[in-house]
C-alpha positions as CSV (number, residue, x, y, z in Angstrom):
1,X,58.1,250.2,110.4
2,X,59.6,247.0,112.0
3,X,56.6,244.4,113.2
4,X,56.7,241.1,114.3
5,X,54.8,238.9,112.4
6,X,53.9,234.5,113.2
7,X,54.6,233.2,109.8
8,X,54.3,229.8,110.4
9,X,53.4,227.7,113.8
10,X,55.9,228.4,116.1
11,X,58.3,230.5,113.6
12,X,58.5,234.5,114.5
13,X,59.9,236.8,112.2
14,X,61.1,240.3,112.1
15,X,59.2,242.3,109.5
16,X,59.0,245.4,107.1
17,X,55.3,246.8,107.2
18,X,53.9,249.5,106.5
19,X,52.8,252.4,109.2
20,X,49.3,252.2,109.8
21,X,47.0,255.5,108.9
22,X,45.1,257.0,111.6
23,X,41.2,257.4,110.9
24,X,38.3,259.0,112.9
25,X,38.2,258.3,116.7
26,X,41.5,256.9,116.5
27,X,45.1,257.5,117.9
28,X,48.6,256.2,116.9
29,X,50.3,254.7,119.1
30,X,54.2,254.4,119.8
31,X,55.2,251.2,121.0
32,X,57.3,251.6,124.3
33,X,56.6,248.5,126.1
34,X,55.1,245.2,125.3
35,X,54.9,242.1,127.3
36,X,53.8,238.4,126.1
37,X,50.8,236.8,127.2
38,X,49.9,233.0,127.4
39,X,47.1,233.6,124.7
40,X,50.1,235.2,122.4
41,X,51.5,232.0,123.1
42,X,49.1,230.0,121.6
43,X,48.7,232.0,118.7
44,X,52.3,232.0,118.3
45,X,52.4,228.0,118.4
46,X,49.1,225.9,119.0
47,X,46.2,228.0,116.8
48,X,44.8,226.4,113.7
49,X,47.4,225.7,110.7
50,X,45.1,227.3,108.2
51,X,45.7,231.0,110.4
52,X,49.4,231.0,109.4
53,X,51.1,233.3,108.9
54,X,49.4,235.4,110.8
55,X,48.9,239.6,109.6
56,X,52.5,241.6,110.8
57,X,52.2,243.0,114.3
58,X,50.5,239.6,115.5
59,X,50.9,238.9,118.2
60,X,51.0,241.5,121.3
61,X,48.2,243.2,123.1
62,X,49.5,244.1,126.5
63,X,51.3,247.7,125.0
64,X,52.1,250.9,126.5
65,X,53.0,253.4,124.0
66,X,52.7,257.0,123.6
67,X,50.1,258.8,121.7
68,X,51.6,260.7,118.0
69,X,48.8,261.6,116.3
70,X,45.1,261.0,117.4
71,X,41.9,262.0,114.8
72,X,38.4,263.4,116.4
73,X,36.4,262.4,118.5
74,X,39.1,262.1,120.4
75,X,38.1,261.1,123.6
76,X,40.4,263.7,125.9
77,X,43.2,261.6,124.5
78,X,45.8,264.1,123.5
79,X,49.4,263.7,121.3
80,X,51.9,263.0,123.7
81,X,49.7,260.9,126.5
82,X,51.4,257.8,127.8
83,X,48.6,255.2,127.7
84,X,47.8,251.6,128.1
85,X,46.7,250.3,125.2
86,X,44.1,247.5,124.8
87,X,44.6,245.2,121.7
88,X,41.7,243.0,121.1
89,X,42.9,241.4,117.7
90,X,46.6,240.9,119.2
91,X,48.0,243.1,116.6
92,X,50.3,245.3,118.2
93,X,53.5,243.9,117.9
94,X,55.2,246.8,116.1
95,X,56.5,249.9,116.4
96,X,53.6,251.8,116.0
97,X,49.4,250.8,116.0
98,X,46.1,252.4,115.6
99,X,43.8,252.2,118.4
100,X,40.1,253.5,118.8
101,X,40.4,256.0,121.5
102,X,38.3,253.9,124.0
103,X,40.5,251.6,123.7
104,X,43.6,254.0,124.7
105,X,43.8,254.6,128.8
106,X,46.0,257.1,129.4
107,X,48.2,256.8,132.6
108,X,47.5,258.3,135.9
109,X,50.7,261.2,136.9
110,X,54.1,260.0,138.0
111,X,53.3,256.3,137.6
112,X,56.4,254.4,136.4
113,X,55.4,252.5,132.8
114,X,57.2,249.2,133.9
115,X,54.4,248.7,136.8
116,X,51.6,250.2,135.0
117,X,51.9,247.8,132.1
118,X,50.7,245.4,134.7
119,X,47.1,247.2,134.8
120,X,46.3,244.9,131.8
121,X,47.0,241.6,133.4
122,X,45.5,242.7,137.0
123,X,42.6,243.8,134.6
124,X,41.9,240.3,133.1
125,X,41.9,238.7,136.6
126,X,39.5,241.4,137.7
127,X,37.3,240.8,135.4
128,X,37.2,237.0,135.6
129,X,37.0,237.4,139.3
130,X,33.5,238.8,138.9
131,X,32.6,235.2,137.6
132,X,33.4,233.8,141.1
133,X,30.8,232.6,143.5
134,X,31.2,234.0,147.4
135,X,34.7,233.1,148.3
136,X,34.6,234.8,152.1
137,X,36.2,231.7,154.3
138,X,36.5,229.3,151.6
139,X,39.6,227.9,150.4
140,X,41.0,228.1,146.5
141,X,43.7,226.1,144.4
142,X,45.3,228.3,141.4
143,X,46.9,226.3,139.1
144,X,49.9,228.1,137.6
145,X,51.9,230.7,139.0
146,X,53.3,232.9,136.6
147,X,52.0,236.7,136.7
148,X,48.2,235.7,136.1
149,X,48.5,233.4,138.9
150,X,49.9,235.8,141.5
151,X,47.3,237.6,140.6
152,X,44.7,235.7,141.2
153,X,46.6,234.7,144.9
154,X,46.0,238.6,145.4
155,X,42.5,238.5,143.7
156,X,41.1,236.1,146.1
157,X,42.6,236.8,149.3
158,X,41.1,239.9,148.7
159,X,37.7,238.6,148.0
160,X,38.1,236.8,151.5
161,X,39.6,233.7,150.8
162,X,40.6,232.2,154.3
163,X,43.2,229.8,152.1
164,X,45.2,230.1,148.8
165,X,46.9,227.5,147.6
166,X,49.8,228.4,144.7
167,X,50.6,225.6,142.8
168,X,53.4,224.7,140.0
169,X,55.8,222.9,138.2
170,X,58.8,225.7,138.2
171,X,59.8,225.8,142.1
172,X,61.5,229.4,141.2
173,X,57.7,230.8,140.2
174,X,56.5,229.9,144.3
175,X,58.7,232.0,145.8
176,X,56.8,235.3,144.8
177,X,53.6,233.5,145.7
178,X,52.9,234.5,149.1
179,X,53.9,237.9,148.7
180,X,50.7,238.0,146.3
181,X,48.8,236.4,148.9
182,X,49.2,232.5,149.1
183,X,48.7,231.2,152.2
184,X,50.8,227.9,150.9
185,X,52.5,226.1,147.9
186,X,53.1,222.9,146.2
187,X,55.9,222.3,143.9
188,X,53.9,219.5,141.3
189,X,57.1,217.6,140.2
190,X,54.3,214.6,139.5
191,X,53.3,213.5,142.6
192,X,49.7,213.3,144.3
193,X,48.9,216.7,144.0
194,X,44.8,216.5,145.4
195,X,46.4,214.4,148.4
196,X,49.1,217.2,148.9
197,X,46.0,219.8,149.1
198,X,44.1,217.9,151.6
199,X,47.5,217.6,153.7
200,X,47.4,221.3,153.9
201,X,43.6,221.7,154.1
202,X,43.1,219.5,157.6
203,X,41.5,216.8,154.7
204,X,39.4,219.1,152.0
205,X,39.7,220.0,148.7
206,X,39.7,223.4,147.5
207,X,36.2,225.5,147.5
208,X,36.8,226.9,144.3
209,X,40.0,226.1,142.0
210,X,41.5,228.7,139.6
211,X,43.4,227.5,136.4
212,X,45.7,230.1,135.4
213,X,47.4,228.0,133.1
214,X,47.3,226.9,129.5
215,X,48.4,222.7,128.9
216,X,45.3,220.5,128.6
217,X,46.0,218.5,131.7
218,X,45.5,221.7,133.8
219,X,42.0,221.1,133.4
220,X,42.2,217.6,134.5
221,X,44.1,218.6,137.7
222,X,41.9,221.1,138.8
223,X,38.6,218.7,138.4
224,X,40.7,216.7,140.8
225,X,41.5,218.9,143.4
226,X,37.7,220.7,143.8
227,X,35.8,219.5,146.7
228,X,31.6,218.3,146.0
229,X,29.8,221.1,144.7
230,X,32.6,223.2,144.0
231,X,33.6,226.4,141.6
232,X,36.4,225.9,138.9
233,X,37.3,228.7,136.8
234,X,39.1,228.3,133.7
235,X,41.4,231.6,133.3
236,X,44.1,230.0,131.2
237,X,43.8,230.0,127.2
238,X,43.7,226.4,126.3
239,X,46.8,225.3,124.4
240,X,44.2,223.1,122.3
241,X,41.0,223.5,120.7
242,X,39.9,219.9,122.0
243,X,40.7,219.2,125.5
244,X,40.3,215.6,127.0
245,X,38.5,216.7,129.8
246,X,37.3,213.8,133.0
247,X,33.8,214.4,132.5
248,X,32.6,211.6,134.6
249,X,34.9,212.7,137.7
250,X,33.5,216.8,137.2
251,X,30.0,215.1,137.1
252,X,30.3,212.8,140.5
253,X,31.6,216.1,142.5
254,X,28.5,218.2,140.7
255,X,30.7,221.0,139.8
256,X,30.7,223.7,138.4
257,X,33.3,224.5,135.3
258,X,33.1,228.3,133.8
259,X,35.7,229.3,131.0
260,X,36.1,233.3,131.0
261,X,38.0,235.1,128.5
262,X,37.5,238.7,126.8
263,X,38.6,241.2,129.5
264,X,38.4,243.7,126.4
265,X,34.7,243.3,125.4
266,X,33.7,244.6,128.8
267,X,31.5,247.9,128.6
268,X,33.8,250.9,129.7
269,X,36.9,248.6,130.5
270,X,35.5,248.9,134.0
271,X,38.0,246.0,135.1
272,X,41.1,247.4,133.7
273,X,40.6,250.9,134.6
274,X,40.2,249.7,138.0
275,X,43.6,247.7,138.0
276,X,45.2,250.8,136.8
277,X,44.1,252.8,139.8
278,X,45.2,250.4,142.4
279,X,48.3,250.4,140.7
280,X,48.3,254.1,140.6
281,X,47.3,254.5,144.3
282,X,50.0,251.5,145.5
283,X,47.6,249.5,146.8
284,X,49.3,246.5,145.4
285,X,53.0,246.2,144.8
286,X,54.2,245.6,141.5
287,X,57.8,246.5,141.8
């Protein structure tokens, strides 16, 4: 079969491997879809030199595919289902991959693969968001705009949010933000970004400030931008291991900084099963 495979930093190949063999509670899986993820990102070019190269198939883990040949206990996941396919080991860049079957959700009726690929994302940010403290009437920064950070505009608007402010460097990436549920923007081109958030805020900082991206300074800029006593939640995958981080400023404002990661380890996939049906249902729009 044709994989992908990292082997060396930042150098992707096109591969000969061979098809993996189903086993015991598990289901092979056709690739049909795959989408990139900043955390394939950093594999791809900012994980440890002594990881390279990297097995074929790494890296992808947000796959749909459909369902050839599954071993029992199967789970009710039959040959033919279209599923989402959850990846914890980022190995499913390749025409085909064995999943466990918990790890296969198979799509609800009639919904179009292109917007139920999605679920996976909206799943991550569901689960992080459970990290959050009471948002109802507060106002929240995200950092990063790309499709994590729209989804966080939706996330906490929903939560209650009275004020969500999208910020990024690409101008292109704001205009989608309000449609996700940003009540404002700011274009950082390098400027005084915590003074632009106050000039929106009446004066404040933000409540709580979501970084959805990846580069080291991100962490810097959201210390900056959270008011006294407020929530930052690291959602991005660090581009490097060691981060510079402004301890002394995120001590003075007695904050609070919480990393969250592994959307996949949750018990029952609560979070992502839960994407998928508002997707499903059209509760949010992801056309």
């Amino acid at each position: 079969m044709k994989a992908v495979q990292v082997v060396a930093r930042g150098q992707v190949e096109f591969v000969e491997a061979p098809k993996p063999v189903v086993t015991p509670g598990h289901a092979l899986i056709r690739c049909h879809r795959l989408s990139l993820c900043g955390s394939d990102i950093f594999l791809i070019d900012h994980s440890d030199e002594s990881r390279y190269p990297f097995a074929a198939g790494t890296t992808g883990h947000e796959m749909v595919g459909y369902v050839e040949e599954v071993m029992e206990p199967s789970n009710g996941v039959k040959v033919g289902d279209l599923a989402l396919v959850m990846v914890p080991a980022h190995e499913a860049m390749a025409e085909y991959y064995v999943a466990p079957v918990e790890f296969v959700l198979v799509f609800p009726d009639k919904t179009p693969i292109e917007e139920m690929l999605q679920a996976q994302q909206l799943g991550t940010v569901i689960y992080a968001a459970k990290k959050l403290p009471n948002i109802i009437g507060k106002r929240v920064a995200v950092i990063g705009q790309g499709s994590a950070g729209l989804w966080w505009n939706y996330m906490t608007r929903r939560m209650g949010a009275i004020q969500v402010i999208g910020i990024d460097l690409q101008a292109h990436r704001l205009q989608l933000s309000g449609r996700y549920g940003a009540t404002d923007t700011i274009h950082n081109t390098g400027g005084d970004i915590p003074a632009a958030v106050m000039a929106l805020t009446g004066g404040h900082l933000a409540d709580v400030v979501v970084v959805a991206a990846g580069e080291s300074d991100t962490v810097n800029l959201g210390i900056s931008l959270v008011a006294d006593h407020g929530f930052i939640l690291q959602f991005g995958v660090p581009h490097d291991r060691f981060v510079n981080v402004d301890f002394g400023d995120l001590f003075r404002r007695c904050a609070t900084l919480q990393p969250i990661v592994y959307a996949t380890r949750e018990p029952g996939l609560v979070s992502t099963y839960l994407a998928m049906d508002l997707i499903a249902n059209g509760e949010v729009d992801v056309k």
